[in-house]
C-alpha positions in Angstrom: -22.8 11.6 -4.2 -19.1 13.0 -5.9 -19.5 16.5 -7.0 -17.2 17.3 -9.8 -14.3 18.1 -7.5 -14.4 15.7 -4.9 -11.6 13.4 -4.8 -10.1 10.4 -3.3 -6.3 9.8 -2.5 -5.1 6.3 -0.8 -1.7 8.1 1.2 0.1 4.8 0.2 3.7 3.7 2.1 4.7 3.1 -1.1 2.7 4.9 -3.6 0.2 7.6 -3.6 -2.9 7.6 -6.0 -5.2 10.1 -6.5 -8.7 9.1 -7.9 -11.5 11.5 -9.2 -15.0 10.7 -10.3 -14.7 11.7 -14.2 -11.0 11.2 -15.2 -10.3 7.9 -12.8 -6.8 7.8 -11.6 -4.9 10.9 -12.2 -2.5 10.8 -10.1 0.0 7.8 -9.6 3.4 8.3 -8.3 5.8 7.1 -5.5 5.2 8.1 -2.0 9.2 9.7 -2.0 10.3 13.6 -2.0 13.6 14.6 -2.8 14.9 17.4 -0.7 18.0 20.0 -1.0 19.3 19.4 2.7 20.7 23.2 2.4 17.9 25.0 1.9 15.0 22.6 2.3 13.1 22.7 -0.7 12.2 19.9 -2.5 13.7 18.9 -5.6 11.4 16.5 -6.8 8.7 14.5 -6.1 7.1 11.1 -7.2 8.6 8.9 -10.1 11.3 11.2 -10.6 12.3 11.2 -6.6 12.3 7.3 -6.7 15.1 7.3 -9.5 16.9 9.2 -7.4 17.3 6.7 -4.4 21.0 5.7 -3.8 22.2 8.3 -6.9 22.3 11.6 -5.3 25.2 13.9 -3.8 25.1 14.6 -0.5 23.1 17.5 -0.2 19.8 15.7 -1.8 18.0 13.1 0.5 15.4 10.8 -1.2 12.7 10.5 1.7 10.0 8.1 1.8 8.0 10.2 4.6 5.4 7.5 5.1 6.8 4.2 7.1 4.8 1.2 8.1 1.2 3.3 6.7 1.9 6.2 9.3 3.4 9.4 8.7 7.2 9.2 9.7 7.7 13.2 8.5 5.2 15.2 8.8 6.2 18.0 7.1 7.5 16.6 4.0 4.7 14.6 3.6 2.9 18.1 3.8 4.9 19.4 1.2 4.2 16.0 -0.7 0.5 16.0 -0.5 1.0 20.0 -1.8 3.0 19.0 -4.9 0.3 16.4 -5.7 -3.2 17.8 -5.1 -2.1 20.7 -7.1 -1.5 18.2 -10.1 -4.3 16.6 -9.8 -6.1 19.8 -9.4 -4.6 21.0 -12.8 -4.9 18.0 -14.3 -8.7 18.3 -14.0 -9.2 22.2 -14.7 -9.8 22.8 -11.2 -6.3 24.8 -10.1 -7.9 27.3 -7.9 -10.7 25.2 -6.2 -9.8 23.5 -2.9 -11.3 19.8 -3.0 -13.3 18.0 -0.8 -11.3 15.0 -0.1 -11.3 11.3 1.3 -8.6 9.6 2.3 -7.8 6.3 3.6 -6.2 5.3 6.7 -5.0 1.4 7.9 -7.5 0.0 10.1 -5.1 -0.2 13.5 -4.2 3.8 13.6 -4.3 5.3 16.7 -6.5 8.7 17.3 -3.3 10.5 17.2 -2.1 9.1 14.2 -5.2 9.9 11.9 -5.0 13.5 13.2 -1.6 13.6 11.5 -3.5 12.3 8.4 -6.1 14.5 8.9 -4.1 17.6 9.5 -1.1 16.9 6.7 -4.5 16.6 4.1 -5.7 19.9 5.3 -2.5 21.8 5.1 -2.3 20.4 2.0 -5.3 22.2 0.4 -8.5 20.3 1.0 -11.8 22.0 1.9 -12.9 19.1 3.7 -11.9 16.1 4.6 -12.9 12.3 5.5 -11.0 9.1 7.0 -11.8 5.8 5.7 -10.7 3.0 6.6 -8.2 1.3 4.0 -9.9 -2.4 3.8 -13.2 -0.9 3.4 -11.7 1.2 0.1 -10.4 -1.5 -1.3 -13.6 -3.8 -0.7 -15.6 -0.6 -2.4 -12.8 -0.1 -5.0 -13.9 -3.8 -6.0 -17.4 -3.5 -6.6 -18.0 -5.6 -3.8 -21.6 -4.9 -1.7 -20.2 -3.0 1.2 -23.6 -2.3 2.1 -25.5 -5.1 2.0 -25.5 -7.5 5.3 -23.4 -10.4 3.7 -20.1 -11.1 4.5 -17.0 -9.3 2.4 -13.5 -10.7 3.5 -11.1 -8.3 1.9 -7.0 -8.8 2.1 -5.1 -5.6 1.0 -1.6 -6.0 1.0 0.2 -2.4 0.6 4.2 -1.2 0.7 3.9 -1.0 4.7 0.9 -2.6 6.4 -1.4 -5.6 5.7 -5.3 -5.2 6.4 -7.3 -7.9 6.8 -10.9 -7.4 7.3 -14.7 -8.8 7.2 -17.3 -6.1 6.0 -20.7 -6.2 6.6 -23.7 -3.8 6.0 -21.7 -1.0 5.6 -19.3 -1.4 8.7 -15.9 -3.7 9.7 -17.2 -6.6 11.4 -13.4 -8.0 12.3 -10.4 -6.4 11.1 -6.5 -7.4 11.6 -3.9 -4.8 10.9 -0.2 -5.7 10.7 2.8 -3.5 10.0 3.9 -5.8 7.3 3.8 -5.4 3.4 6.2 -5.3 0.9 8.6 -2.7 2.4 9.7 -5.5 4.9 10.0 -8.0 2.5 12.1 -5.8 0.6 14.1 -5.5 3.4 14.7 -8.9 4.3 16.1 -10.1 0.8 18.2 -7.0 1.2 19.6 -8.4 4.5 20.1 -12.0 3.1 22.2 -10.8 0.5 24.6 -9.2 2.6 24.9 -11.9 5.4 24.7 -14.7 2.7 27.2 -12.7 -0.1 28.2 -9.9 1.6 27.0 -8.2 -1.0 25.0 -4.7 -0.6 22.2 -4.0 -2.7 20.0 -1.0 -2.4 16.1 -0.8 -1.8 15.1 -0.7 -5.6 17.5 -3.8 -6.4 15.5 -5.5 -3.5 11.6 -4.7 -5.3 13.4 -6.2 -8.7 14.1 -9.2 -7.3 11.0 -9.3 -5.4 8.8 -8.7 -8.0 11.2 -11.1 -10.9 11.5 -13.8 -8.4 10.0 -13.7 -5.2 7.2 -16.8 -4.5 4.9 -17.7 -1.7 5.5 -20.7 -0.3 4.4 -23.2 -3.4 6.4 -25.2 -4.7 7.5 -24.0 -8.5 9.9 -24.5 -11.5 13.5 -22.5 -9.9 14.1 -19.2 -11.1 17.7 -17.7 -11.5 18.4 -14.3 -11.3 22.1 -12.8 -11.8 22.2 -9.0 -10.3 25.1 -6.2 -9.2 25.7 -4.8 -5.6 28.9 -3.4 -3.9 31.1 -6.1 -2.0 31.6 -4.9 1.8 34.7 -6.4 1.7 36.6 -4.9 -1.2 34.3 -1.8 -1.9 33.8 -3.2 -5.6 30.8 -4.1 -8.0 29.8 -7.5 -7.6 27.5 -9.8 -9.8 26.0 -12.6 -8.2 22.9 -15.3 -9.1 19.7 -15.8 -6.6 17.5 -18.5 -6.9 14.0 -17.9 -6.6 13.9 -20.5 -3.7 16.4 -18.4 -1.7 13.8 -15.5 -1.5 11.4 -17.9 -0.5 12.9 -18.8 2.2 14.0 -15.1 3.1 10.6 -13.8 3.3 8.8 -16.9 5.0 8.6 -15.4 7.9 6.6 -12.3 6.9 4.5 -14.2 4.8 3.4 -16.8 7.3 2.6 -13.7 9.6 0.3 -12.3 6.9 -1.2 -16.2 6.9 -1.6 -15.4 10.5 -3.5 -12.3 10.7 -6.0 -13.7 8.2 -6.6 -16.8 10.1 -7.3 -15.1 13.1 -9.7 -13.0 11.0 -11.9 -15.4 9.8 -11.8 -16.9 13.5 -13.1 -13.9 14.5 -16.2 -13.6 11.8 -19.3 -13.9 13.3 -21.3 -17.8 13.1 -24.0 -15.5 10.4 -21.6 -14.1 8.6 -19.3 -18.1 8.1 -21.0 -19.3 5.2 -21.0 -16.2 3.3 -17.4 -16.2 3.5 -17.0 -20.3 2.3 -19.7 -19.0 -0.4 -17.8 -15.7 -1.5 -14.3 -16.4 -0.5 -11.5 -13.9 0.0 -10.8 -11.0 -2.3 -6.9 -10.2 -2.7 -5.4 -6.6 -3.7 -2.6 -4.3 -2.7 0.7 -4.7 -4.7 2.0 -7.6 -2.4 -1.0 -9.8 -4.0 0.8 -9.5 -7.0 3.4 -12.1 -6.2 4.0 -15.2 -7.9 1.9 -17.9 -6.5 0.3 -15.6 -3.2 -3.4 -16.6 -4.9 -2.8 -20.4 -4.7 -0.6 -20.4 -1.6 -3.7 -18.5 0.5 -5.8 -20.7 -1.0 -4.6 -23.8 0.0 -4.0 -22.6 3.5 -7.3 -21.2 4.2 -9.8 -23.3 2.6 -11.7 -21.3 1.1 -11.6 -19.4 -2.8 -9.1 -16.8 -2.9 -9.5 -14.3 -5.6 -7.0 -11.8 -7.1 -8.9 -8.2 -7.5 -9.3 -7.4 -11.1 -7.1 -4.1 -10.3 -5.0 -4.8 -7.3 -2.8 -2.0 -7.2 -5.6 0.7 -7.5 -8.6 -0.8 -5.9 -7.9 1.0 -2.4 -7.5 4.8 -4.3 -11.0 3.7 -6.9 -12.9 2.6 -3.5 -11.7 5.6 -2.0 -13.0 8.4 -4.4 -16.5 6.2 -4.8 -16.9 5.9 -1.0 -18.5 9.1 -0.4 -22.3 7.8 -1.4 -21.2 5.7 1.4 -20.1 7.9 4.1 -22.8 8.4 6.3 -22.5 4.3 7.1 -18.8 3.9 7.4 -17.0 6.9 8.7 -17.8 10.5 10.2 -16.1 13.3 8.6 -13.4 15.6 9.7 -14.3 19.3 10.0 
């Protein structure tokens, strides 16, 4: 079971959460680290980093070191796990104790890529540490029976990957990971503005619009949306209107890949495990489940009840700090 210092962090593309047994979430900031490209100190991390993006002189870089749920920088994301366990740590009275910690990795990492988890983590501060994989965090963070032998279809949809993945008695039974989330769909309106408009807008434009007027592919009343961005021809601000029909289309693609890789899922679910699934349905979370319309689209695709996680943003960072009564069934530790 937790002791009182044991805690959980999901190492998000997008955000990074740190979860402890008594106080819940303590920590939940950006996954970006501003750094002084002189001397190489960072200048600041988290929330205040993010405001940073596209606003700072040349000498300070706002780095997201995690791309696609893998560590693109090692160092800085180092330097980032540093700066937050020793918040969390003083947020909870523990400021000289190094904490046993588990941590959640997507589902398709290689060996050498959980290393670099593993080893960033431990350079970091922790004591000890364990892997877990991210669906099975998120199907925990839930409250669903991980360890019980019925079927558990989970969907996580995170800033750089999307997990897809049947639990059963304590173990993944058929898991699809795809480098896909809501990073790349960020970047696809950002690249239909410019070759529609030629218009540039920067990354946290891109999220806005996402999350004011983005849709899955269901039909719906048209949204309008007037924004700024800098015109490539003449250099200057530009305002222009989206419809919410235009994103749409702009993201199909990616979305009808994430249709994919939970298709072939479920295709891949045992003939037991079947009805548990048409029983139970599918359980959404990540912050890409958020969008307008994702629950019903799914649902109508798939067949089955689709089901939007009470907490979808902090279900993968809850599972992982609970997941250690767990442990010995779903994941050895690091030592």
């Amino acid at each position: 079971m937790l002791s009182t210092f044991d805690i959980g962090i999901d190492l998000g593309t997008a955000n990074i959460l740190v979860y402890s047994k008594n106080k819940g979430i303590v920590i939940n900031e950006p996954s970006v680290v501003a750094i002084d490209t002189e001397t190489k100190n960072v200048v600041a991390v988290g929330r205040e980093a993010k405001e940073m993006i596209g606003k700072t002189p040349e000498k300070i870089v706002a780095i997201r070191p995690l791309k696609d749920g893998v560590i693109a920088d090692y160092n800085i994301t180092t330097q980032m796990l540093k700066h937050i366990m020793r918040n969390a740590s003083k947020k909870m009275g523990f400021s000289m104790r190094k904490p046993n910690v588990v941590v959640c990795a997507p589902s398709g990492l290689t060996s050498v890529e959980r290393r670099a988890i593993q080893d960033a983590v431990r350079n970091a501060g922790a004591k000890k540490i364990h892997l877990i994989e991210e669906p099975v965090a998120a199907a925990i963070g839930v409250g669903l029976p991980v360890d019980e032998p019925v079927a558990n279809v989970v969907v996580d949809i995170g800033g750089g990957t999307t997990e897809v993945a049947i639990i059963s008695f304590g173990g993944v039974v058929a898991c699809h990971s795809i480098r896909i989330g809501g990073d790349r769909l960020d970047e696809e309106i950002i690249q239909h503005v410019r070759k529609e408009y030629n218009v540039l807008i920067g990354e946290r434009t891109a999220e806005k619009i996402k999350i004011e007027i983005g849709y899955a592919l269901i039909d719906h009343a048209e949204l309008i949306m007037d924004f700024r961005g800098r015109d490539l021809v003449t250099g200057l601000p530009k305002t222009i209107s989206l419809s919410s029909y235009e994103i749409r289309n702009a993201i199909k693609e990616s979305l009808l890949q994430i249709l994919e890789a939970i298709r072939a899922t479920l295709e891949d679910c045992p003939a037991e495990l079947s009805g548990d699934i048409v029983d139970r349905g599918v359980i959404l979370t990540g912050g890409g489940s958020l969008m307008n319309g994702m629950e019903q689209w799914l649902s109508n695709e798939i067949f089955v009840p689709v089901q939007l996680a009470p907490n979808p943003l902090e279900s993968v960072a809850i599972g992982t700090g609970k997941s250690l009564q767990y442990i010995s069934k779903l994941q050895t530790s690091a030592k």
